[in-house]
C-alpha positions as CSV (number, residue, x, y, z in Angstrom):
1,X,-152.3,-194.7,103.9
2,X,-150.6,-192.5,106.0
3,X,-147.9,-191.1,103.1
4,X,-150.9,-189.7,101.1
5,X,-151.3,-187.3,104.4
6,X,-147.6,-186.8,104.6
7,X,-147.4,-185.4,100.4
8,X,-150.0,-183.6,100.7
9,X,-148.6,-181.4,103.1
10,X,-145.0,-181.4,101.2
11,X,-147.3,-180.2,97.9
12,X,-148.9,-177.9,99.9
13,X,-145.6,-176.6,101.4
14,X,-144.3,-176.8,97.7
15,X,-147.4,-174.6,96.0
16,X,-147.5,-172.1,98.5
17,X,-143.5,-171.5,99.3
18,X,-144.4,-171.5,102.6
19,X,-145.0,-173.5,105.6
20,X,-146.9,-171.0,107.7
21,X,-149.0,-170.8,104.3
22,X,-149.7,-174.1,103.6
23,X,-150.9,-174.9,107.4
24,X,-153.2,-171.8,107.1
25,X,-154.5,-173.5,103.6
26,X,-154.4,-176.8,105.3
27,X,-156.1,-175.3,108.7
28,X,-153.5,-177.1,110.7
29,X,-150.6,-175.9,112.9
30,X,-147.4,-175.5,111.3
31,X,-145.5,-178.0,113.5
32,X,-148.0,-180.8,112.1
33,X,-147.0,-179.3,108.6
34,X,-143.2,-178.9,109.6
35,X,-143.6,-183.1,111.3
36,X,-145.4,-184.3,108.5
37,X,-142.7,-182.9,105.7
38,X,-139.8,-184.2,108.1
39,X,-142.0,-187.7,108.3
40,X,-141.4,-188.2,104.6
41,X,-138.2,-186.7,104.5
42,X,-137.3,-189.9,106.8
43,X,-139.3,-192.6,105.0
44,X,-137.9,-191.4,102.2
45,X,-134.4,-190.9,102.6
46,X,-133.9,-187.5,101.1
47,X,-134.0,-183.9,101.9
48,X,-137.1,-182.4,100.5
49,X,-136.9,-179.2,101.4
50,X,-134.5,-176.2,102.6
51,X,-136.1,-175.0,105.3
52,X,-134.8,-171.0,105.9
53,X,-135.9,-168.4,109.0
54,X,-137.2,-165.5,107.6
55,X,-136.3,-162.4,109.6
């Protein structure tokens, strides 16, 4: 199921308040983590997270 993929990188964005974090933990890249939380912000319907640039 390809929404098991997609939450699993939104916990993992979640758990470790970061997406350059989580794609590290995750060994992928952090567009894949950044497409796959944006994927299930769309199937969803809502805005999951804030996404911020850090300076």
């Amino acid at each position: 199921m390809l929404l098991s993929g997609k939450l699993r990188k939104f916990v993992s964005v979640v758990e470790n308040q970061s997406i350059k974090k989580a794609s590290e933990k995750m060994n992928l890249t952090s567009s894949a983590i950044s497409q796959g939380v944006s994927s299930l912000e769309k199937e969803l319907g809502i805005k999951l997270i804030k996404k911020t640039i850090m300076e």
